[in-house]
N, CA, C and O atoms as a DFTB+ gen file, in Angstrom:
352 C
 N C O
     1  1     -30.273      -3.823     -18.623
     2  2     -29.404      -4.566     -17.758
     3  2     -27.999      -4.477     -18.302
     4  3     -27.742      -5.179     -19.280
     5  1     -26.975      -3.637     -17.754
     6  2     -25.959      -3.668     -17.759
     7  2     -24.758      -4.709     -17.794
     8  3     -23.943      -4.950     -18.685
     9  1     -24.937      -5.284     -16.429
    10  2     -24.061      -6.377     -16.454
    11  2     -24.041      -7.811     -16.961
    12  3     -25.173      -8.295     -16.992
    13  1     -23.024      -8.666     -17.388
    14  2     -23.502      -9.692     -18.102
    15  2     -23.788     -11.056     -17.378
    16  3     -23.138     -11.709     -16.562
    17  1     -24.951     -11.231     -17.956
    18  2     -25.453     -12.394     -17.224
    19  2     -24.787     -13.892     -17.463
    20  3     -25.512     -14.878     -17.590
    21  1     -23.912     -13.943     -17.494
    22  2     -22.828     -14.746     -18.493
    23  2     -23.426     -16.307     -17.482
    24  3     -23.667     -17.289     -18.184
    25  1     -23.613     -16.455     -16.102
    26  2     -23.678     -17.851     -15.521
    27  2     -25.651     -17.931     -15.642
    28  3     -26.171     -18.873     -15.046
    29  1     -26.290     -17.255     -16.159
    30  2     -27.236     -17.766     -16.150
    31  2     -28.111     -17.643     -17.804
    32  3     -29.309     -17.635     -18.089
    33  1     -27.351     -17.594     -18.312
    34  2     -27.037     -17.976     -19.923
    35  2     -26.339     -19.198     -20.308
    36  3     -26.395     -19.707     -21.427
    37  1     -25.685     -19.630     -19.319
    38  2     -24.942     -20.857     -18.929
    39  2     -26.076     -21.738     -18.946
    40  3     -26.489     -22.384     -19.909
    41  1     -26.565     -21.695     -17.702
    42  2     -27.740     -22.749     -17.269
    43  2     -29.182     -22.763     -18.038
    44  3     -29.991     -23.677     -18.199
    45  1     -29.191     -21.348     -18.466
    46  2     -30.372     -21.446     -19.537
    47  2     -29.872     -22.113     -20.817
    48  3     -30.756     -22.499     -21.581
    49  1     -28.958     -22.256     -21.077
    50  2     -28.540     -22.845     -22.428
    51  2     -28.637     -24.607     -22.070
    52  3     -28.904     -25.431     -22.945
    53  1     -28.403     -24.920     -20.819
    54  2     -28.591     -26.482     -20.594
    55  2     -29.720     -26.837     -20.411
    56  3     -30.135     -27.955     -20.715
    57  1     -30.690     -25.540     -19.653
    58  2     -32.253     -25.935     -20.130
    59  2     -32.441     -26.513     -21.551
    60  3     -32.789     -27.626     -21.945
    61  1     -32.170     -25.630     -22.039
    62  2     -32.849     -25.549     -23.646
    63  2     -32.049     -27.417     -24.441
    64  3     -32.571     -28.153     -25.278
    65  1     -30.624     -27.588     -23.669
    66  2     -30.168     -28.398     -24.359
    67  2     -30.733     -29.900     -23.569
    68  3     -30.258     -31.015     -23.786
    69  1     -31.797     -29.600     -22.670
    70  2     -32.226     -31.046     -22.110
    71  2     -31.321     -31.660     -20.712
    72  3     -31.493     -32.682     -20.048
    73  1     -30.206     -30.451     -20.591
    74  2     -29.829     -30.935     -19.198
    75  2     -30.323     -31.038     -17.803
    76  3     -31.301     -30.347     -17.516
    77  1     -29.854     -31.713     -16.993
    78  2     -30.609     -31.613     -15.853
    79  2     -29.899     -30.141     -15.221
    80  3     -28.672     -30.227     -15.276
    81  1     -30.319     -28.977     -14.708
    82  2     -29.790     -28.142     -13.938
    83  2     -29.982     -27.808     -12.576
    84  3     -31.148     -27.634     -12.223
    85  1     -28.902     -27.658     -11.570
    86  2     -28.933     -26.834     -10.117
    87  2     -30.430     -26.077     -10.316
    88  3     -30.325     -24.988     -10.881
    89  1     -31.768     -26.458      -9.958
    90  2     -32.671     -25.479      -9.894
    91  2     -32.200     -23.916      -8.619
    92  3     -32.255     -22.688      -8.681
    93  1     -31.864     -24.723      -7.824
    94  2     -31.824     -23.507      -6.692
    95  2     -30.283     -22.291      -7.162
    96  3     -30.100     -21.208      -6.605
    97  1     -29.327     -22.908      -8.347
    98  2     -28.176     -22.142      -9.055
    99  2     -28.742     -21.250     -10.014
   100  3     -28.173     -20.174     -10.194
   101  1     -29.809     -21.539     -10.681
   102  2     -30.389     -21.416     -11.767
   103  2     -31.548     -19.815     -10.883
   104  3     -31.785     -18.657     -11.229
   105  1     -31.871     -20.525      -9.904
   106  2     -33.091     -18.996      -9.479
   107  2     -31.969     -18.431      -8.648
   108  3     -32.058     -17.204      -8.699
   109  1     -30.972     -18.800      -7.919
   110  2     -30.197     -17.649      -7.595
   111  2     -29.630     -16.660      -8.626
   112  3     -29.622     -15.459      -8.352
   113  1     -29.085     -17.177      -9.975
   114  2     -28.267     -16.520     -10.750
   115  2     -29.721     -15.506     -11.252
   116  3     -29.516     -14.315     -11.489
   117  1     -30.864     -15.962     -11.357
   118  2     -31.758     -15.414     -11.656
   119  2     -31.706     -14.097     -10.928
   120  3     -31.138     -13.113     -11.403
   121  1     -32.347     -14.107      -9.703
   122  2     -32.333     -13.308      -8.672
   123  2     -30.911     -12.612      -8.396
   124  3     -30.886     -11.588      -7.712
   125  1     -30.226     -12.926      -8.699
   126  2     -28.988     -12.425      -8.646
   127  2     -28.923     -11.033      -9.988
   128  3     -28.520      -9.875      -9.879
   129  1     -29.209     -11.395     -10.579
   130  2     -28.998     -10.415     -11.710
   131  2     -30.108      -9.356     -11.483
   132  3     -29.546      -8.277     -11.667
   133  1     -31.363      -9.143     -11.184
   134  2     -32.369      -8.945     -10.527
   135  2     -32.090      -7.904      -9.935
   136  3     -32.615      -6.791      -9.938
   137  1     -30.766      -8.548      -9.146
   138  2     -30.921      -7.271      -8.022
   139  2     -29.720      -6.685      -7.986
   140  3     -29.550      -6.058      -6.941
   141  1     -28.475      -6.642      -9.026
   142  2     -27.735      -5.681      -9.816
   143  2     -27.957      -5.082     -10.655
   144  3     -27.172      -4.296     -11.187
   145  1     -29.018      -5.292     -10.965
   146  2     -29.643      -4.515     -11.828
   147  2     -30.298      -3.790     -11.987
   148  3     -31.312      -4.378     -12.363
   149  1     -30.585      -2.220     -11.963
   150  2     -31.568      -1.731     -11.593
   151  2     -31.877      -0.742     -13.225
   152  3     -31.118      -0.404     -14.134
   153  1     -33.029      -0.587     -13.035
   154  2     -33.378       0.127     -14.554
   155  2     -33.522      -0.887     -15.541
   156  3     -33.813      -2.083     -15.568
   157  1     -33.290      -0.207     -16.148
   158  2     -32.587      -1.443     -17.716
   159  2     -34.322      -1.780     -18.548
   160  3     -35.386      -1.221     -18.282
   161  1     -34.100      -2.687     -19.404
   162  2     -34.806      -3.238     -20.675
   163  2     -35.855      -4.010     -19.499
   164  3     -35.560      -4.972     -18.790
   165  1     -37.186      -3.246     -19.543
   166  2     -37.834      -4.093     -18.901
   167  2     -38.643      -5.191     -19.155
   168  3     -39.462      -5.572     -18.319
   169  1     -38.390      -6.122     -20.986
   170  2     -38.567      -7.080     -21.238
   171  2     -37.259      -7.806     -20.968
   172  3     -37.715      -8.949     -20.936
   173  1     -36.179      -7.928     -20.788
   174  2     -35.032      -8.370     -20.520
   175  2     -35.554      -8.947     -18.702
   176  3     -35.927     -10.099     -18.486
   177  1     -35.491      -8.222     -17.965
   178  2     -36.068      -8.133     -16.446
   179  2     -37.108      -8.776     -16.162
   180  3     -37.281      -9.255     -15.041
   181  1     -38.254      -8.926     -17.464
   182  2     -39.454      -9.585     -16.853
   183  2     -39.638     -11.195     -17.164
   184  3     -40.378     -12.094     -16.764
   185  1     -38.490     -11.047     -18.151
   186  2     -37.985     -12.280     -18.922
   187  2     -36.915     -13.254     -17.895
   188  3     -36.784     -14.475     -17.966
   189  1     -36.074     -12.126     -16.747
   190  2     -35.432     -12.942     -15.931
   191  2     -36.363     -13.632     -14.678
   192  3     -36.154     -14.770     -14.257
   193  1     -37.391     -12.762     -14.184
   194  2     -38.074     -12.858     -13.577
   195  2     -39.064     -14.612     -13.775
   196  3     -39.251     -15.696     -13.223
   197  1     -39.305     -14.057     -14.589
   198  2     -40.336     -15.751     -15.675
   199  2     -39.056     -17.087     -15.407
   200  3     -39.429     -18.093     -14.802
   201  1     -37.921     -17.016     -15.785
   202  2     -36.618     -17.923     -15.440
   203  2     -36.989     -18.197     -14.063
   204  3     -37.390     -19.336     -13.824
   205  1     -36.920     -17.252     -12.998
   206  2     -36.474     -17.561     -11.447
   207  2     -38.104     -18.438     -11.061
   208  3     -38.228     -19.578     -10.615
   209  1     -39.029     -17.599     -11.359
   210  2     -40.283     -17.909     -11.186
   211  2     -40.598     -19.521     -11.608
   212  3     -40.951     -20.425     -10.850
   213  1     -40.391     -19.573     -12.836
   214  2     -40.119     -21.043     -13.222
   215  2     -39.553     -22.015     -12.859
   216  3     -40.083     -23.125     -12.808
   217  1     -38.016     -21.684     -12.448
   218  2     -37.087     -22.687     -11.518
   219  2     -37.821     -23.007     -10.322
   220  3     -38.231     -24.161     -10.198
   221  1     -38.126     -21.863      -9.116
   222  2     -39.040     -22.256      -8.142
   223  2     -40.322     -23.456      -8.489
   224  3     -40.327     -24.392      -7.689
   225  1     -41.128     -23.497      -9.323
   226  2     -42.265     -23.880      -9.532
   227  2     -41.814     -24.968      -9.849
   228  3     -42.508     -25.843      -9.331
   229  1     -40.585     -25.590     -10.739
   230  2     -40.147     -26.933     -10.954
   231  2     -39.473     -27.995      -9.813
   232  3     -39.461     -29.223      -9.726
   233  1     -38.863     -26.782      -8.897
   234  2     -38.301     -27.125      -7.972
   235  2     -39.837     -27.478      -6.909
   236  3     -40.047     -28.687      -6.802
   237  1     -40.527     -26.858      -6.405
   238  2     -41.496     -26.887      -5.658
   239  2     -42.702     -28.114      -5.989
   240  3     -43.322     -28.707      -5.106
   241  1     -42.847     -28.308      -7.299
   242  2     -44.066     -28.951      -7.648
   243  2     -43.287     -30.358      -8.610
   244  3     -43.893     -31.430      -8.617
   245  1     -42.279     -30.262      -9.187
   246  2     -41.741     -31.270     -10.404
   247  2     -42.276     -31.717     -11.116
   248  3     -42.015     -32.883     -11.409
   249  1     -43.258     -31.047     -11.732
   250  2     -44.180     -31.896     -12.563
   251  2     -43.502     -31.622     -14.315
   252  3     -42.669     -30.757     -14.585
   253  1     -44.103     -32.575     -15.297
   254  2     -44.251     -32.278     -16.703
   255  2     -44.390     -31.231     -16.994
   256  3     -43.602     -30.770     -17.820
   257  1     -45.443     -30.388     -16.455
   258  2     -45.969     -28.937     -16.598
   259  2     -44.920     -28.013     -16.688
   260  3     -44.467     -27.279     -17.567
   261  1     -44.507     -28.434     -14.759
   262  2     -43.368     -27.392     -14.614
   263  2     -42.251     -27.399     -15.301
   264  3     -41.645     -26.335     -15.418
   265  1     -41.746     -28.576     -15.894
   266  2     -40.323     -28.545     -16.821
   267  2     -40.903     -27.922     -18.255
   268  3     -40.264     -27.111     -18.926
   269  1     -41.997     -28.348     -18.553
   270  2     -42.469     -27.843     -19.861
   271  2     -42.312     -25.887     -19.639
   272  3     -41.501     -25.222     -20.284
   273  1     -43.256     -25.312     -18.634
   274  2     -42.693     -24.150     -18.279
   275  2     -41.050     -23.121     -18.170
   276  3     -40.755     -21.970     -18.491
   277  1     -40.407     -24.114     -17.636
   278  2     -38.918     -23.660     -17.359
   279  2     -38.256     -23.716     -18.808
   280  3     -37.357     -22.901     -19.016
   281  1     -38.543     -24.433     -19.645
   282  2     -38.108     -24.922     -20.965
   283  2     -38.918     -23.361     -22.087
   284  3     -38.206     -22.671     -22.816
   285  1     -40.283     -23.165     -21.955
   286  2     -40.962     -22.128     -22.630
   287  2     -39.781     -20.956     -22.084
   288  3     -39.183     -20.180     -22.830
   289  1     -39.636     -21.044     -20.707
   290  2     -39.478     -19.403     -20.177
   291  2     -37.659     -19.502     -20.563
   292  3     -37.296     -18.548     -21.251
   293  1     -36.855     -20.224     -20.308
   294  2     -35.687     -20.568     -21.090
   295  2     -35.646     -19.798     -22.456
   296  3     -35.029     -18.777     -22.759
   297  1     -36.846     -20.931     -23.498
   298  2     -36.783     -19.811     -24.932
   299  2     -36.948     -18.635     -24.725
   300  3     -36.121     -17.976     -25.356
   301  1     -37.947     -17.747     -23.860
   302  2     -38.142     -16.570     -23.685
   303  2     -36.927     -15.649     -23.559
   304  3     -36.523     -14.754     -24.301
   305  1     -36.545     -16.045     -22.605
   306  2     -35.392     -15.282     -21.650
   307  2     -34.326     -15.453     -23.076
   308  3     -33.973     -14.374     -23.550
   309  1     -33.893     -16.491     -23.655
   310  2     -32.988     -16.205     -24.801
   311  2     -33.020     -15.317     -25.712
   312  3     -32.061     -14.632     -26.066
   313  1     -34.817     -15.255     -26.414
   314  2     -34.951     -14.158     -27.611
   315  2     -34.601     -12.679     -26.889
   316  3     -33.924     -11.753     -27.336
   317  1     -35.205     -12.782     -25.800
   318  2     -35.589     -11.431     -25.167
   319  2     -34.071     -10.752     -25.219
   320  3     -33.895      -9.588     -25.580
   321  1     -32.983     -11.658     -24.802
   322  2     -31.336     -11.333     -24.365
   323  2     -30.806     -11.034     -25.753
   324  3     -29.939     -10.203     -26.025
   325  1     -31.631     -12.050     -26.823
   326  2     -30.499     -11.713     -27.928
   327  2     -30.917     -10.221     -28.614
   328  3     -30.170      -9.552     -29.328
   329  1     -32.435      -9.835     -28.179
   330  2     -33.053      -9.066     -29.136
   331  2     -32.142      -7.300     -28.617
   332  3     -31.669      -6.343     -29.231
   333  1     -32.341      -7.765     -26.962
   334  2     -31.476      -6.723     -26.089
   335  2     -29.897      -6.604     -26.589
   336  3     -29.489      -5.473     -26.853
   337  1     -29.397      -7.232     -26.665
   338  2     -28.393      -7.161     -26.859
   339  2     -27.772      -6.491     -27.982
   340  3     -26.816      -5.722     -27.883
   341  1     -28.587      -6.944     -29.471
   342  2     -28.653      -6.119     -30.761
   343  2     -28.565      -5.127     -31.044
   344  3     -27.896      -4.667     -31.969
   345  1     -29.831      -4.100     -29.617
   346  2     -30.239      -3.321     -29.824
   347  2     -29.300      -2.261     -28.612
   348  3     -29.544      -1.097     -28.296
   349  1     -28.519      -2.898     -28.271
   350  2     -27.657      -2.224     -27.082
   351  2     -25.949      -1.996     -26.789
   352  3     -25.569      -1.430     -25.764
C-alpha cells in the first residue's frame, strides 16, 4: 500500500486510546484505502480489511464482544503498518 493512511491511523490510534470513534468514519477511511490501493503488502490489506469488518460489526451489533474485537483488530492493523513500513 502506497499511499498513506494517515486519517485512519488517526482513528485507530483513538481505538487503542479508549476513545469513542465515528464507526461509519472509521470503515469508510477503511474502505477507502482499500480501494486506492491496489497490490501492495497483503498483510497490511487484510489487516485493513479486519478494521472495516470490525467497525461494521460494532456498529451493527454493539456489543462487549464487538468493541473487544475492534480494539484486537486496531492492535493488529498497527503491528502489521509498523512492520510494513520498516520494511518499505
Amino acid at each position: 500500500m502506497d499511499d498513506d493512511p494517515q486519517l485512519l491511523c488517526t482513528l485507530v490510534q483513538q481505538v487503542l486510546e479508549g476513545h469513542t470513534v465515528d464507526l461509519a468514519a472509521l470503515q469508510a477511511a477503511a474502505d477507502a484505502l482499500l480501494t486506492e490501493c491496489h497490490g501492495g503488502d497483503e498483510y497490511l490489506r487484510a489487516a485493513t480489511r479486519a478494521m472495516a469488518g470490525a467497525a461494521f460489526a460494532l456498529g451493527a451489533y454493539g456489543t462487549d464482544e464487538a468493541l473487544e474485537d475492534l480494539r484486537t483488530a486496531a492492535r493488529g492493523f498497527t503491528m502489521i503498518l509498523w512492520l510494513h513500513q520498516r520494511h518499505h
